[in-house]
VOGU-901095 format. One line per field, with one value per residue (C-alpha): x, y, z. Coordinates in pm, whole numbers, plus 32768, in hexadecimal, padded with zeros to 4 digits. Example, Ala and Ser with C-alpha at 12.3 -4.5 7.8 and 13.67 -1.06 7.14 Angstrom:
X 84CE:8557
Y 7E3E:7F96
Z 830C:82CA
This chain:
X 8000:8130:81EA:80B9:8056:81C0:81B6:8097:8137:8254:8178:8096:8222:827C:8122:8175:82BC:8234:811A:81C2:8316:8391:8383:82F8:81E3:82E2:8383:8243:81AB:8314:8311:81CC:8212:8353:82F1:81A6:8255:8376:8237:81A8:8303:82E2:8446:85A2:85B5:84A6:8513:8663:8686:853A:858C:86F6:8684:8540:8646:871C:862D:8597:8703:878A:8628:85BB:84B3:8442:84A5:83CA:82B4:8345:8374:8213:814A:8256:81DF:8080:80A6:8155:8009:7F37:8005:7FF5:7E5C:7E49:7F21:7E09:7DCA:7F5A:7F64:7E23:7EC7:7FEC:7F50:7EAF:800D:8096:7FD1:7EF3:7F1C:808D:810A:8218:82A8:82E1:8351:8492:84D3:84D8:85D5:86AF:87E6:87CD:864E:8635:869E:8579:8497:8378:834D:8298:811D:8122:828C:81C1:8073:80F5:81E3:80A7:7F94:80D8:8112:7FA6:7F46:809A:8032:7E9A:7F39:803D:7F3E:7E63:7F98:7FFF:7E7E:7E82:7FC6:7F84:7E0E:7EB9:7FE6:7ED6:7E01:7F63:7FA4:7E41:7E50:7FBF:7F23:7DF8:7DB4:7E3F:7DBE:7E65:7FC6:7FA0:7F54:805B:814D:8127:8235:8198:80B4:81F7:828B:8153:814A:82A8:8281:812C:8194:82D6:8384:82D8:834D:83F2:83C9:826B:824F:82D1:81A3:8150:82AB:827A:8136:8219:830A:82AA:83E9:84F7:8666:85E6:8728:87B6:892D:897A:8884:8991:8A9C:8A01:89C2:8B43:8BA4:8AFA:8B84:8CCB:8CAA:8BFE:8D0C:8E43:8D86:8D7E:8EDD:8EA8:8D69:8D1F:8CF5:8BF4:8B2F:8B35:8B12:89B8:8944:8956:88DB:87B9:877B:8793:86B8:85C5:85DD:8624:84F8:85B0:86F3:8829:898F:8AA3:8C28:8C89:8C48:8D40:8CDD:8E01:8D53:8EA7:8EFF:8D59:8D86:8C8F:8D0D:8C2C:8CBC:8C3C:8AB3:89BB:8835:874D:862B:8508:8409:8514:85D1:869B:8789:880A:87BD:88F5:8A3D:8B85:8CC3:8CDE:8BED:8CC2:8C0F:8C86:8BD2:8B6F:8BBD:8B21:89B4:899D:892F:87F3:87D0:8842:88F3:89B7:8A7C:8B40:8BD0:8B58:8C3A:8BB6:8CDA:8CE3:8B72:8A7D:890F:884D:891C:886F:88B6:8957:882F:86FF:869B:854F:8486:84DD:83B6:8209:81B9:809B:7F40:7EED:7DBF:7C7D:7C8C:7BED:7AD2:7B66:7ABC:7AD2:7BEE:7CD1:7D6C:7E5F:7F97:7EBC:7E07:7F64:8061:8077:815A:808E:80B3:824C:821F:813E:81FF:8347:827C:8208:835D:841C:82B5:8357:849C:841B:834D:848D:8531:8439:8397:8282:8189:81D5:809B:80AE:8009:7EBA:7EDA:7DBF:7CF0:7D42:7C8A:7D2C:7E22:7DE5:7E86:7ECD:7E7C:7F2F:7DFC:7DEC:7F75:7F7A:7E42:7EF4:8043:7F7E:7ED4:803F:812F:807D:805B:81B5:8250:8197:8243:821E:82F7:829B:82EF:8488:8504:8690:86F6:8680:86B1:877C:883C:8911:89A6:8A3F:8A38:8B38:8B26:8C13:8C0E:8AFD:8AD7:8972:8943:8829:891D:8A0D:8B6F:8ACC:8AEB:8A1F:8A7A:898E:89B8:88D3:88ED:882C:8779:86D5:85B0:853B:8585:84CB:85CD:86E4:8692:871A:868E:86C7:8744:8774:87F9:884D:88F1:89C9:8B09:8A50:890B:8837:87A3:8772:868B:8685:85B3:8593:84F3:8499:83B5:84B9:85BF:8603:850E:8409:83B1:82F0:839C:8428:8470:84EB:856F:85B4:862A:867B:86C2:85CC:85C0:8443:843A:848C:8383:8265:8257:8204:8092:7F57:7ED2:7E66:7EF0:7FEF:8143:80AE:81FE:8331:847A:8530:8565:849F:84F1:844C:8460:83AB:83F2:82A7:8255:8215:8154:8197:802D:7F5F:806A:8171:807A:8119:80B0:81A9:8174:8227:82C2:830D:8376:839B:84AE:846D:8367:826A:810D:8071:7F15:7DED:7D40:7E60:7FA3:80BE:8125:8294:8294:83C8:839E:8240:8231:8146:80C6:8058:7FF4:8063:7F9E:7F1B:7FCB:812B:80F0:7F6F:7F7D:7E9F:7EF1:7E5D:7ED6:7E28:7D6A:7CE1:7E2A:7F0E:7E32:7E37:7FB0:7FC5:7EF9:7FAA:80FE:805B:7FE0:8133:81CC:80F5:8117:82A5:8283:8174:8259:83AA:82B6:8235:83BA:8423:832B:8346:84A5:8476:834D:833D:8477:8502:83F4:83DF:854D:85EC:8554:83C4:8421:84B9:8360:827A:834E:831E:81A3:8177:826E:816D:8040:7FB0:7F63
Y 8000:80EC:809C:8112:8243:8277:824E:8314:8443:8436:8440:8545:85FB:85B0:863D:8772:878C:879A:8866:8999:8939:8A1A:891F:89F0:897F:88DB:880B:8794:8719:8683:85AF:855B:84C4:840D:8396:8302:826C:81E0:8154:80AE:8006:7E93:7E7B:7E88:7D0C:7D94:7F06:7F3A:8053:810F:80E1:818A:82AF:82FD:82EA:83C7:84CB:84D8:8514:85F3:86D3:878A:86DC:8687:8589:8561:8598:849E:8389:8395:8387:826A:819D:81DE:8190:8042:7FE6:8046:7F79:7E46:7E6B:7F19:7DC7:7D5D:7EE1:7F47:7DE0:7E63:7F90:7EFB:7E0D:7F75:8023:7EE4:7E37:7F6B:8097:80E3:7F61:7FF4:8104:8022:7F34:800D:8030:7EE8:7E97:7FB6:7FE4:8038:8073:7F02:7F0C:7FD6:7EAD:7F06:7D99:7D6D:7DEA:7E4C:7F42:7FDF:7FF5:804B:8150:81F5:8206:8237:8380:83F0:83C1:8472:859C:85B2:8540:8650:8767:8732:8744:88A2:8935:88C2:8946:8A83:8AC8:8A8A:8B9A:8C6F:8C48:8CA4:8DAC:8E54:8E26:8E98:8FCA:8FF5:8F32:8FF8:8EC5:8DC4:8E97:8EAE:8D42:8CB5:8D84:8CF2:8BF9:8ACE:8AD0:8AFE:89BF:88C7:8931:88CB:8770:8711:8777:880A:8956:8A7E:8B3E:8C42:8D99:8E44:8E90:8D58:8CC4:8DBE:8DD9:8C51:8C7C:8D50:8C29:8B34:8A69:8ADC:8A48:88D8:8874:87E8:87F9:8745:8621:8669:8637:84D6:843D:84A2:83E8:82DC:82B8:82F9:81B0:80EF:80E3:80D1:7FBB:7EF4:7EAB:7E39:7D97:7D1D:7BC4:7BC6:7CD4:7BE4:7AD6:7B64:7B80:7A56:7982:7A5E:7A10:789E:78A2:7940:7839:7761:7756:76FC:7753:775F:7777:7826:7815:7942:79EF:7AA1:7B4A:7BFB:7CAA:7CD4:7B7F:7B5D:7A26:79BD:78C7:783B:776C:769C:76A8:75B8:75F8:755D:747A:750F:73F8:7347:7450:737F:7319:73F8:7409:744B:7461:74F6:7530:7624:76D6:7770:7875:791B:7A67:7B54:7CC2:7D80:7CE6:7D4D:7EC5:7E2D:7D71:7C2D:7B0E:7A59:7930:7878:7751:76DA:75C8:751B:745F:7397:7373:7277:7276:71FF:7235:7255:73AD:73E0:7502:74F8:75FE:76E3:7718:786A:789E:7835:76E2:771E:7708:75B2:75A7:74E3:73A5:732E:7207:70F7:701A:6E9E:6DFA:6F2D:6F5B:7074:7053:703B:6F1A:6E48:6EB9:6EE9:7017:70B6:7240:7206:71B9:72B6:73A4:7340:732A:7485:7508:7456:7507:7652:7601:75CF:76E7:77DD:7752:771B:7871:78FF:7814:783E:780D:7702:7742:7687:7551:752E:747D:741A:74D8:75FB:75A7:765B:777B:77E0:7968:7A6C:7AB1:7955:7922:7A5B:79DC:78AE:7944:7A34:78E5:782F:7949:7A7E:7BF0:7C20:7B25:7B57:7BE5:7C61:7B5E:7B76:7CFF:7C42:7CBA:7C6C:7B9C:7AEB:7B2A:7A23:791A:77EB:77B4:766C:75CF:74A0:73B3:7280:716A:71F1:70DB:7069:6F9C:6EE9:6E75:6D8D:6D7B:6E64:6FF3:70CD:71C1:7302:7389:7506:7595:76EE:76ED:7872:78E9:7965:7874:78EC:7A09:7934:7873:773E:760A:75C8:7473:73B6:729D:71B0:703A:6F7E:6EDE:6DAA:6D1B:6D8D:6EA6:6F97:7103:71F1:7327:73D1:74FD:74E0:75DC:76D9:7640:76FF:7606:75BD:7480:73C0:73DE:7286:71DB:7098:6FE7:6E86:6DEB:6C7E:6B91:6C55:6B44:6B00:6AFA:6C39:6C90:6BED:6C70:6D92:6D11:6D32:6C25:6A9D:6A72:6AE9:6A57:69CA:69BB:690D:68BE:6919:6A2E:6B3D:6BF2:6D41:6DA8:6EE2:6FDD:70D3:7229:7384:74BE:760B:769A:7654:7631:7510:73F3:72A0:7149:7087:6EF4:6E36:6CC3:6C26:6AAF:69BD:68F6:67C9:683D:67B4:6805:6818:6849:6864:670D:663D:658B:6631:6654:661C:66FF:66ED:680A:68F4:6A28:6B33:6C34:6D8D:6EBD:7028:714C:72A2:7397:7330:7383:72C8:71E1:70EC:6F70:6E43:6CD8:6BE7:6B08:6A38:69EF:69EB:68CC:680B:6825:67C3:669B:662C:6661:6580:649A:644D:6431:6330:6282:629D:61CD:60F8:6083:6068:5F94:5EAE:5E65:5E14:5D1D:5CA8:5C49:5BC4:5ADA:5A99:5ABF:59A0:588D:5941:598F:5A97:5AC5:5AD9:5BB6:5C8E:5C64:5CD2:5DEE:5E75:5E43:5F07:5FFE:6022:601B:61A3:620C
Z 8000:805D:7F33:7E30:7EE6:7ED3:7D1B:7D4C:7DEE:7D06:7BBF:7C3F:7C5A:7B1A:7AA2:7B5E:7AB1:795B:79BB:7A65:79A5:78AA:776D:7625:755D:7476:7551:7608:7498:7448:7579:7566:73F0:7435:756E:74D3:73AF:747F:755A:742D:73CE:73F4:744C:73F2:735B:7284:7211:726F:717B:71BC:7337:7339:724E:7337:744F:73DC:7355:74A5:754A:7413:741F:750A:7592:7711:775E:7879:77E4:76E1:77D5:7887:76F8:768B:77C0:776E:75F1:7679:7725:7621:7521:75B3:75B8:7432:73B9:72BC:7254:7219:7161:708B:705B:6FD4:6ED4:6E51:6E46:6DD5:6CDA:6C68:6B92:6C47:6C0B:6B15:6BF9:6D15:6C14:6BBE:6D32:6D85:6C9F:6CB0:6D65:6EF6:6EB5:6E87:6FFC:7076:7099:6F9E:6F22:706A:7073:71D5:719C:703B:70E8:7278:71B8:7129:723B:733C:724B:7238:7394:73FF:734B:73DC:754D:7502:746F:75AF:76AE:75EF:7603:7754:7807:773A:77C3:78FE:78B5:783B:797C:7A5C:79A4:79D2:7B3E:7B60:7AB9:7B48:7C7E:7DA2:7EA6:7DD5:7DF4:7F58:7F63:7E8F:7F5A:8079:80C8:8130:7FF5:7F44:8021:7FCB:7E61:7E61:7EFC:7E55:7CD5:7CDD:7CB4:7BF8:7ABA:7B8E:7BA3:7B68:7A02:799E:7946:7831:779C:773F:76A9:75B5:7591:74A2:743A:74CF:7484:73E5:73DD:7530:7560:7658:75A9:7471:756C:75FA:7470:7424:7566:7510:739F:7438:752B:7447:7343:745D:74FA:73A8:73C6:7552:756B:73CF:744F:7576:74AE:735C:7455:74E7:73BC:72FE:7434:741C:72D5:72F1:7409:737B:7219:7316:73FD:7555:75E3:7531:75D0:7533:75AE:74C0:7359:72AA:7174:7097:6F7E:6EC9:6E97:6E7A:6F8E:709D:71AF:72B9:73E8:74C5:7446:74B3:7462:7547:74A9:74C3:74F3:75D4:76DC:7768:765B:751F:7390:7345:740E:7348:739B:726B:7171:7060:6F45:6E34:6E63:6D68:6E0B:6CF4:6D23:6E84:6E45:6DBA:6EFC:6DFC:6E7E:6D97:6E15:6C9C:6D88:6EB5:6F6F:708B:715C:7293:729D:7393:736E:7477:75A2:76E8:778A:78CB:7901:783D:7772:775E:7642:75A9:74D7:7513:74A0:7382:73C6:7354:7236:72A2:7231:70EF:709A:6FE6:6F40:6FBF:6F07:6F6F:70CA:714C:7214:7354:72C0:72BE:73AA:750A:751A:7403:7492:74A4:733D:72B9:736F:72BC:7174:71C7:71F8:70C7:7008:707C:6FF5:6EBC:6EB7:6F04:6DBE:6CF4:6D03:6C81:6BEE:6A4E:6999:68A9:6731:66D9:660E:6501:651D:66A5:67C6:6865:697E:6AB1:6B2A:6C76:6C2D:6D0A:6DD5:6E16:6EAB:6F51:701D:7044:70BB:71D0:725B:7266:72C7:7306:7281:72D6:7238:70BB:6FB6:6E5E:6DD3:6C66:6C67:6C87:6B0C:6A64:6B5C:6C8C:6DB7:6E48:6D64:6D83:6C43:6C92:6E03:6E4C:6FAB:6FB6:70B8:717C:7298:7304:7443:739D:7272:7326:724A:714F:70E5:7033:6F01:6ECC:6D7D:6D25:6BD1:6BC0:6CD7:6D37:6DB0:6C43:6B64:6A2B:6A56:6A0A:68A5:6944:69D4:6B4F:6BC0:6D11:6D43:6E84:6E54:6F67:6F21:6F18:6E6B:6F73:6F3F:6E1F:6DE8:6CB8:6CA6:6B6C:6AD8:6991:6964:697B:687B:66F4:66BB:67A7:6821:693D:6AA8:6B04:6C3D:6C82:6D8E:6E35:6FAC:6F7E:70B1:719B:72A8:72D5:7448:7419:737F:7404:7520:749B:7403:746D:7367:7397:7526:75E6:7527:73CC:732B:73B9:733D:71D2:7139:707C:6F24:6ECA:6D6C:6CEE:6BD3:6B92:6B36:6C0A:6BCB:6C7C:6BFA:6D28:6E33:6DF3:6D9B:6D24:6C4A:6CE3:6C7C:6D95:6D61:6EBC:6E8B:6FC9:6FEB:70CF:71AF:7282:7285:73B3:735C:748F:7457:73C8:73E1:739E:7218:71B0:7039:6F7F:6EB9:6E79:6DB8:6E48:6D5D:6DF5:6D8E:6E3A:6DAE:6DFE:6EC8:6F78:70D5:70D4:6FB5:6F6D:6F73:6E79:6EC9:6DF2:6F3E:6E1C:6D57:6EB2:6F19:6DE2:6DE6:6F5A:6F18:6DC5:6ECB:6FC2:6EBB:6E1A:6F68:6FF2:6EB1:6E9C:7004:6FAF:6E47:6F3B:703C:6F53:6E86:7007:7033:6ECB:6F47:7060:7031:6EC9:6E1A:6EC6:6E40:6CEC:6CB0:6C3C:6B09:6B99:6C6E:6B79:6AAD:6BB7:6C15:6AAE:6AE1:6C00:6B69:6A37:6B34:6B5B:6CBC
């Protein structure tokens, strides 16, 4: 209770001080402006650009800075609360009439830096600028009927002299709203004052200072300041924690070195997506003006992927909203349907969906084909709706206003014997070819592509659409040897542990579509090595081998699953079948042997042998 009548008292001071201060009308309305725009900022992540220049102006001019602070914390609150309006606002600035202004901006140098790609920076920047100017009209009309009233009664009110005189009026006016203009006559020489010097020197003074530190500490503190940086970055591509020993960053020999990085998984804290002992880049310096970051080689060395974490890490960015889930019709079942675990997966599906997203871009509308129906098209309308349910107003951005170049590109990325726990004796290789965040931008067609040192396990992602000559987007993979214990734990399907024993081979290769989100027709192979069935009802099954056809289809993160029940059970029963006639043919030769072979010789025995051999089951 003490502490907030205390804020109280000391706002109703500050009040005072703008009130009875001597500010002019000029420097009332400036700080009213930069203050409310500053307010409206969503942060420096966002517009670092737009931020420093309000700053500065607000230090350089003249303005109150008082005054300046108490409208910027109001314009904060107000922000938060107008998210869908600045975002509206935004889309109109953005995408209407004006689309080819902020279109220049974005992609010119140091403007590109100044944030206006994101709605809420174009839209917050313009209501920030037109409430700053009514908030800042009103506060001028206001303190200058109240200059005008003091000056009439320092004029003509010989009770109020006598009263203002008196010294423990002067006393409480002091400690309720602070100090007065002065001397009497004060009040009427600044209703005479409207600008005044709007140029503050020792603000000039400060921004020099600051230049002046700025460039010595380059040479001192380049690496924690390039350091901070980049792990912001990845955390934020990242989703969750990232640690980072050191970055250095020499723009002369256009070289980026990263030590000691390890990125947290985000759908798994306690152990890391990647852990590197180095992260070398060929850096392009000239592309960095226009907020571009080109990396020509990227080496990965030394690197682990799934080691467990001494500390977990925290998510660094909101899990999406997930959609409501669809009807399917009866012969198709989601991940929920089949496996236990089925959020851990969808949540991994949703993340390696975001992945793709970030380098595949903005949807690129395919041509119609005659005579074939129009292939739908996720409009903008339609994905910006989508990205404010998944990531929020702050997060959307006006991606296809990204012209020339895009604006982050990794022309060819290079890991070698990258150890995985879950690959005993094996190593991966990760191979990127044009990989960027605008790919249409770039005339060439991005590949990815993951193989171990060994037969186990293989993944290729690759953009066709975006090649000189367009083509479907492929992806294929496979993961042979997956132990089937493993694995069956995991389902939810025909008792607690149908599947026992063997091995399991996946095989897939399928096409994806960026139009709608990343949606996939994925046909998936998985053949059982020497299994055993376990099926509620029945004796366990020994299969040799059994080929399982399935279908994967619809959007990555919530796809929809066909098995063929009908055709699964024909082959598990032809399995069975042979089986129990493979034992029932080596049962019979034994007692063909034993009994009759010896009282019809050799040579019957070899005859009724070759009968039952001919004999169909």
């Amino acid at each position: 209770m003490g502490r907030e009548v205390n804020n109280s008292f000391m706002l109703l001071r500050r009040i005072g001080f703008i009130i009875r201060g001597k500010a002019t009308p000029f420097q009332l309305l400036a700080a009213c402006v930069l203050g409310t725009a500053l307010g409206f900022m969503p942060g420096w992540k966002h517009a670092p650009g737009l931020m420093l220049l309000l700053t500065l102006l607000l230090i350089i001019l003249n303005a109150n800075l008082l005054l300046a602070a108490l409208v910027g914390m109001g314009a904060r609150l107000l922000s938060l609360a107008m998210a869908p309006i600045l975002f509206s606002v935004g889309r109109v600035l953005l995408d209407g009439p004006t689309q080819g202004l902020f279109a220049k901006l974005i992609n010119a140098p140091l403007f590109a830096w100044f944030g206006f790609d994101h709605y809420v920076v174009t839209g917050g920047l313009a209501v920030g600028l037109i409430l700053g100017v009514v908030s800042g009209i009103v506060v001028v009309k206001l303190i200058t009927a109240y200059r005008r009233k003091m000056t009439d009664l320092e004029k003509n009110s010989e009770r109020f002299k006598q009263w203002a005189s008196r010294r423990w009026v002067k006393f409480l006016t002091f400690v309720l709203v602070g100090g007065g203009p002065g001397k009497a006559g004060v009040y009427e020489q600044l209703l005479k004052k409207q600008v005044g010097n709007p140029i503050r020197g020792l603000g000039v003074v400060f921004v020099a200072l600051v230049v002046f530190l700025f460039v010595l500490l380059q040479g001192f503190a380049r690496g924690p300041i390039v350091s901070a940086a980049v792990q912001s970055s990845l955390e934020r591509v990242n989703g969750a924690t990232v640690d980072l020993e050191q970055a250095d960053l020499n723009l002369r020999a256009g070289r980026l070195t990263l030590t000691g990085l390890a990125m947290a998984d985000p759908n798994q804290l306690d152990t890391d997506l990647l852990r590197a002992a180095t992260v070398e880049a060929d850096v392009s310096a000239t592309s960095l003006l226009r907020k571009r970051l080109q990396l020509d080689r990227v080496v990965v060395s030394d690197a682990v992927h799934g080691e467990r974490r001494a500390t977990p890490g925290r998510r660094t960015t909101r899990p999406p909203k997930e959609p409501k889930p669809e009807k399917l019709p009866q012969d198709v079942k989601s991940l929920e349907d089949y496996l236990k675990d089925a959020e851990v997966w969808r949540e991994r599906l949703a993340q390696a969906r975001r992945w793709i997203e970030k380098v595949s871009g903005p949807a690129k509308e395919k041509p119609p084909v005659p005579g074939e129906p129009a292939p739908k098209t996720e409009t903008l309308e339609e994905r910006l709706r989508r990205q404010v349910r998944e990531l929020g107003y702050y997060q959307v951005r006006a991606e296809h206003l990204i012209q020339e170049s895009p604006t982050f590109t990794i022309t060819e990325l290079l890991g070698e014997n990258i150890r995985v726990p879950q690959l005993a004796g094996e190593t991966l290789r990760i191979v990127g070819r044009h990989l960027s965040t605008h790919p249409g931008l770039l005339g060439q067609t991005p590949e990815l592509e993951i193989t171990s040192s060994g037969p186990t396990l293989g993944f290729a992602l690759r953009l066709g659409e975006f090649g000189p000559v367009p083509a479907d987007n492929t992806i294929s993979l496979h993961y042979h040897g997956l132990l089937t214990d493993d694995v069956a734990g995991q389902l939810k399907l025909m008792g607690d542990k149908p599947l026992s024993g063997g091995t399991i081979d996946l095989d897939a290769r399928g096409t994806w579509t960026t139009l709608d989100g990343v949606n996939v027709n994925l046909p998936l192979q998985a053949t059982l090595n020497q299994v055993t069935f376990a099926l509620p009802g029945m004796q366990p099954a020994p299969v040799d081998r059994l080929s399982v056809p399935i279908g994967i289809e619809g959007p990555l993160d919530r796809p929809r699953i066909r098995v063929d029940d009908q055709g699964l059970a024909k082959a598990l029963v032809q399995a069975g079948v042979q089986r129990a006639t493979d034992e029932l043919k080596s049962r019979a030769q034994e007692e063909l042997d034993k009994h009759v072979g010896d009282k019809l010789g050799e040579q019957g025995g070899q005859l009724l042998r070759g009968l039952l051999d001919r004999k169909k089951p």
